[in-house]
C-alpha positions as CSV (number, residue, x, y, z in Angstrom):
1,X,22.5,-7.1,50.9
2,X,24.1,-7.3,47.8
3,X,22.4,-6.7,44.7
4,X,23.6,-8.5,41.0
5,X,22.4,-7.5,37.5
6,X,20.4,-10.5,36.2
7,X,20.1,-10.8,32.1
8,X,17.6,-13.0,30.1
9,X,20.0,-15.9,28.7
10,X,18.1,-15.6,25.9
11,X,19.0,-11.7,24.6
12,X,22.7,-12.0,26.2
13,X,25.3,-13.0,23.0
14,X,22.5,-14.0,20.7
15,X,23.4,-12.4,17.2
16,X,21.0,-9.4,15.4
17,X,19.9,-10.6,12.1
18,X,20.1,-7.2,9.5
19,X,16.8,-6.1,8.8
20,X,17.9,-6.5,4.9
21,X,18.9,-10.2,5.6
22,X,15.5,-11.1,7.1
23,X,13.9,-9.2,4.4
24,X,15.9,-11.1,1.8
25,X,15.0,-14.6,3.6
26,X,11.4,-13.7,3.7
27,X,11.3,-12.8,0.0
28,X,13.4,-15.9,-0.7
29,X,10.6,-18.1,1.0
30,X,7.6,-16.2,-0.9
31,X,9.4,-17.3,-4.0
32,X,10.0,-21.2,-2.7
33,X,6.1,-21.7,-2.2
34,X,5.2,-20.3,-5.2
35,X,7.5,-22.6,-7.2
36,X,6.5,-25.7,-5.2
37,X,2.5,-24.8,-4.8
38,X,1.5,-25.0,-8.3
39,X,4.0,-27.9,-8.9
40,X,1.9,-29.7,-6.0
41,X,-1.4,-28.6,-7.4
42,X,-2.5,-26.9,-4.4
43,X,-2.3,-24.1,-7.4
44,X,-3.9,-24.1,-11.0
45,X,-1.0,-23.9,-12.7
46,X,-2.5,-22.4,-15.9
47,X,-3.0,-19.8,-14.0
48,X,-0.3,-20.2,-11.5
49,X,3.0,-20.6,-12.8
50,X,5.8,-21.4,-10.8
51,X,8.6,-19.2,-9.6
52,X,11.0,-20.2,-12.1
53,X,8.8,-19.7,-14.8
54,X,7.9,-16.3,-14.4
55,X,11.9,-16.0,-13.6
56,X,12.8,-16.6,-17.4
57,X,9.8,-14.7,-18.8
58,X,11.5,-11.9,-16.7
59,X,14.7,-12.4,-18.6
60,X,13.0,-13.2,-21.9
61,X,11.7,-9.4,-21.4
62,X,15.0,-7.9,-20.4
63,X,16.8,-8.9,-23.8
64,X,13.4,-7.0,-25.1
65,X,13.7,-3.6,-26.6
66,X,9.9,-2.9,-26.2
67,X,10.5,-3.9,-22.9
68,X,12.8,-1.3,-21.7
69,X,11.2,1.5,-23.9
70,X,7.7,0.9,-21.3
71,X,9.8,0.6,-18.6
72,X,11.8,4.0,-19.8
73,X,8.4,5.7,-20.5
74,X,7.3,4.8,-17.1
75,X,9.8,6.1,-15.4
76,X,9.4,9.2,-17.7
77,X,5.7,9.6,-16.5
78,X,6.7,8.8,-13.1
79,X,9.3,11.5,-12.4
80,X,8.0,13.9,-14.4
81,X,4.6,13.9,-12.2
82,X,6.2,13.3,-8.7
83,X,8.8,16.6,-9.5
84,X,5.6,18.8,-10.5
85,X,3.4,17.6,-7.9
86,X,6.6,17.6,-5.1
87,X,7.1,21.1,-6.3
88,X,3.6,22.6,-6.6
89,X,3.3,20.9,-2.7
90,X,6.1,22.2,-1.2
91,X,5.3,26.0,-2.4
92,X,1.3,26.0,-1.7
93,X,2.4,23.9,1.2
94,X,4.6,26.6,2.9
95,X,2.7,29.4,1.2
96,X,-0.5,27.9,2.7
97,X,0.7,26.9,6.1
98,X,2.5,30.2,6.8
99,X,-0.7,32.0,7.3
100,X,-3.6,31.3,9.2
101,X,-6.1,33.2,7.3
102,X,-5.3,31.1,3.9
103,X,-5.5,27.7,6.0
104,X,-8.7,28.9,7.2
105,X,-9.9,29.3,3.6
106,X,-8.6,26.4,2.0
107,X,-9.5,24.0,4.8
108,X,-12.3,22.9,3.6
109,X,-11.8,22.9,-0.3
110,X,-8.8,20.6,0.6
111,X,-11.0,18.0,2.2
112,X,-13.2,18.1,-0.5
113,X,-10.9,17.0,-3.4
114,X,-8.6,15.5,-1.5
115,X,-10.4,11.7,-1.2
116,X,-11.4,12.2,-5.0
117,X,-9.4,8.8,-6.3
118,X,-7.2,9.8,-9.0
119,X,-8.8,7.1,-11.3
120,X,-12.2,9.3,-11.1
121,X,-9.9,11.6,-13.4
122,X,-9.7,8.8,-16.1
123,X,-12.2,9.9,-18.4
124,X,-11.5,13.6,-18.1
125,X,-7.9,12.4,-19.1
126,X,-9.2,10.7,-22.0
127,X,-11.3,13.7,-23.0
128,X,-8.6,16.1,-22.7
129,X,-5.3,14.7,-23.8
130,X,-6.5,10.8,-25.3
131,X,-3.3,8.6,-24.6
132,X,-1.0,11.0,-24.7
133,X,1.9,11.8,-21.6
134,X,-0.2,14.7,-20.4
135,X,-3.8,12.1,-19.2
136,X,-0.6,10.0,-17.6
137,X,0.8,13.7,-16.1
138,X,-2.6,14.6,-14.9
139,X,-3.4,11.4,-13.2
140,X,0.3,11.4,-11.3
141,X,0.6,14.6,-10.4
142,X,-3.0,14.9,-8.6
143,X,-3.0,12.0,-6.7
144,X,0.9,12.7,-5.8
145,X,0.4,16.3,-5.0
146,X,-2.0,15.8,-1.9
147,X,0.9,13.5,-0.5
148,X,2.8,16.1,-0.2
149,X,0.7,18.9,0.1
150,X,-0.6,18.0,3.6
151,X,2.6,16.9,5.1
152,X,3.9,20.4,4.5
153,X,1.1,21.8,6.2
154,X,1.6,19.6,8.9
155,X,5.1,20.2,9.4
156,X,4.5,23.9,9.0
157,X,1.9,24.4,11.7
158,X,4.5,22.2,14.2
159,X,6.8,24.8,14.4
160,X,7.2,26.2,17.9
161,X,5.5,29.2,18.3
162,X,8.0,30.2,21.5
163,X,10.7,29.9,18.9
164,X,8.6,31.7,16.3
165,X,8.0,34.8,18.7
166,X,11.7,34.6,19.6
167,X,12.6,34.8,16.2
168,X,10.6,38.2,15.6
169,X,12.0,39.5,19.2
170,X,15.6,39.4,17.7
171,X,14.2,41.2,14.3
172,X,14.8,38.2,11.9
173,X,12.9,38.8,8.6
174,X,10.2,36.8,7.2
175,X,12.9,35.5,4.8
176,X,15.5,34.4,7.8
177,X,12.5,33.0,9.7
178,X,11.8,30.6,7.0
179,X,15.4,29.6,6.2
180,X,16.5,28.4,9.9
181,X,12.6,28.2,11.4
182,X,10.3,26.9,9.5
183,X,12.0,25.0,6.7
184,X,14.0,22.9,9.2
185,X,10.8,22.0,11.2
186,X,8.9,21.4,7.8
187,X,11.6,19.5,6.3
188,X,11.5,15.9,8.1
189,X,7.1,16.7,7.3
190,X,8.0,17.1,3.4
191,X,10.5,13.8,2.8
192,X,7.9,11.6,4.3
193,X,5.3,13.2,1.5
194,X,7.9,12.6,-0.8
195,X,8.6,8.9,-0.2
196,X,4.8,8.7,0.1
197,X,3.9,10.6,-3.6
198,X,7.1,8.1,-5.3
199,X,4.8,5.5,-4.5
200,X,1.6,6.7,-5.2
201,X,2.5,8.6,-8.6
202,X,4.2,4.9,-9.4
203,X,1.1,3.3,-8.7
204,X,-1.0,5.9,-11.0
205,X,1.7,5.9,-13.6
206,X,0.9,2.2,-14.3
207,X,-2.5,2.6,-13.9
208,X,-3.1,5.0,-16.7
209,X,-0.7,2.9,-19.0
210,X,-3.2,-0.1,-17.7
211,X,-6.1,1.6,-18.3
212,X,-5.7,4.5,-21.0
213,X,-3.3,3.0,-23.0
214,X,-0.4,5.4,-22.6
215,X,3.3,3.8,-23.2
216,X,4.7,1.7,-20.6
217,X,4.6,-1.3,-18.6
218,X,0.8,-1.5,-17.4
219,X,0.3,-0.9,-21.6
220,X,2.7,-4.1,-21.9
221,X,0.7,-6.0,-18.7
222,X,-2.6,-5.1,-20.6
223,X,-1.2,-6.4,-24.1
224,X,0.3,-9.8,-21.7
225,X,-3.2,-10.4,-20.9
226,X,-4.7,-10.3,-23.9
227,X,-3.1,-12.2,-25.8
228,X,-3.0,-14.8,-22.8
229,X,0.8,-14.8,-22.1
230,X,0.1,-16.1,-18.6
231,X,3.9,-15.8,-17.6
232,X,4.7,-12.5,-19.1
233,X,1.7,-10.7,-17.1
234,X,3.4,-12.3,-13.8
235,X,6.5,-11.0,-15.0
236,X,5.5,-7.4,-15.5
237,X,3.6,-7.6,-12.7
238,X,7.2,-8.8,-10.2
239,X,8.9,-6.0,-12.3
240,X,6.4,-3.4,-11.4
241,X,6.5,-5.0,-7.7
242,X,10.4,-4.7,-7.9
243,X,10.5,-1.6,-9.1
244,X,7.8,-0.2,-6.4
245,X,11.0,-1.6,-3.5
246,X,13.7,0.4,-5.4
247,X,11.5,3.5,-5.4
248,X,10.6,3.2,-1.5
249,X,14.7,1.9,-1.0
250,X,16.1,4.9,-2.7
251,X,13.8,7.7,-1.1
252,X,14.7,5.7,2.5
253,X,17.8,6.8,1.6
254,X,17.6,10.0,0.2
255,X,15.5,11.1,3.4
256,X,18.2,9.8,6.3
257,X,20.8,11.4,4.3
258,X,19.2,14.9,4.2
259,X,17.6,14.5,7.4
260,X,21.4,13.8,8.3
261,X,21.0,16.1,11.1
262,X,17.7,15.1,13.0
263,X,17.6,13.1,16.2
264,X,15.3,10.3,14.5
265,X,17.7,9.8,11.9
266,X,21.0,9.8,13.4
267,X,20.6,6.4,14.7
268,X,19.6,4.9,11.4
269,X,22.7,6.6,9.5
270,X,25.2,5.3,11.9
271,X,23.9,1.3,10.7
């Protein structure tokens, strides 16, 4: 008996679409139904403006100066927040992680203010530092710091404890075990924090300017809205949106470049 390979006609020389491609076409159709919804009046379009609209209300802002000095003091907030709160993470992180007795006593003090939302914060912000950078600091770097803080541990606690015995065995110091042990195990644990704390410290950035008043582009939303500027809140809000994708894009990156060397990432650099 003879046996052939059989294929599905329909996988066999069919094209892959690029992920970006699809994203860019799916994008591109968002914006065609908003443009032609509120043309329709399927939208209000006092409330709804079309695509186009909020398109040159975005380039009305960009040949703003106000403009780019919110968008420069949100990034300012933003970076400034994620580098204290990736930093304080990463050390209590490993520090924590690395022994069993200080997991056991900051278990539960963790899950305690750990679900606090960072907006709770808002009015000790106020109190303590009124519209100032330090109530927008505050707000980013607690609700980024958990992010972070917990996928150390994580990625801590996964490292082999065969390997970790081994390591002792052979007389590598606590110093040496951390450097080609734990640090490589932790590392893959701590870039996904990371990407996840850029996005949540961008998300609290805006919020305080929202909602404190502190410089930047959810100051200029609330000072869009009212004043009734209809298409300049849409347009802060798609630049806010945008900006959001360029954060999560470059930390994509930056992770399958440093993670260069791990088996989940190999595949992705090589595209």
């Amino acid at each position: 008996m003879t046996l052939t390979a059989t294929h599905t006609p329909s996988t066999i020389g069919r094209p892959r679409i690029p992920a970006p491609v699809l994203g860019l076409g799916g994008l591109l159709t968002l914006v065609a139904v908003f443009e032609v919804l509120p043309r329709v009046g399927v939208l209000p379009r006092e409330y709804f403006p079309p695509s186009s609209e909020i398109g040159s209300a975005i380039a009305e802002q960009a040949g703003r100066e106000v403009f780019w000095q919110a968008l420069a003091d949100t990034l300012t907030g933003w970076a400034l927040g994620l580098a204290i709160a990736a930093t304080a993470g990463i050390v209590l992180g490993v520090l924590i992680g690395s022994s069993r007795l200080a997991r056991d006593l900051t278990a539960s003090t963790i899950e305690f203010l750990r679900p606090i939302p960072s907006v709770a914060l808002i009015p000790i912000a106020v109190l303590l530092y009124g519209s100032d950078l330090e109530s927008k600091l505050l707000l980013v770097v607690y609700a980024a710091f958990w992010q972070v803080l917990v996928q150390v541990l994580y990625g801590v606690q996964d490292v082999d404890p065969v390997a970790l015995d081994t390591a002792r065995v052979y007389g590598l110091g606590p110093w040496a075990r951390m450097r080609h042990l734990t640090w490589p195990t932790a590392l893959p644990y701590a870039m996904t924090g990371l990407r996840l704390a850029a996005a949540v410290a961008l998300i609290l950035a805006v919020t305080s300017e929202l909602v404190i008043g502190n410089p930047g582009l959810g100051q200029l939303l609330a000072v869009a809205q009212s004043s009734g500027a209809v298409e300049t809140s849409y347009a802060i809000v798609v630049v806010t949106g945008l900006l959001g994708v360029v954060v999560n894009i470059g930390f994509r990156w930056t992770e399958r470049r440093a993670l260069w060397w791990h088996p989940a990432q190999r595949g992705e650099i090589n595209r």
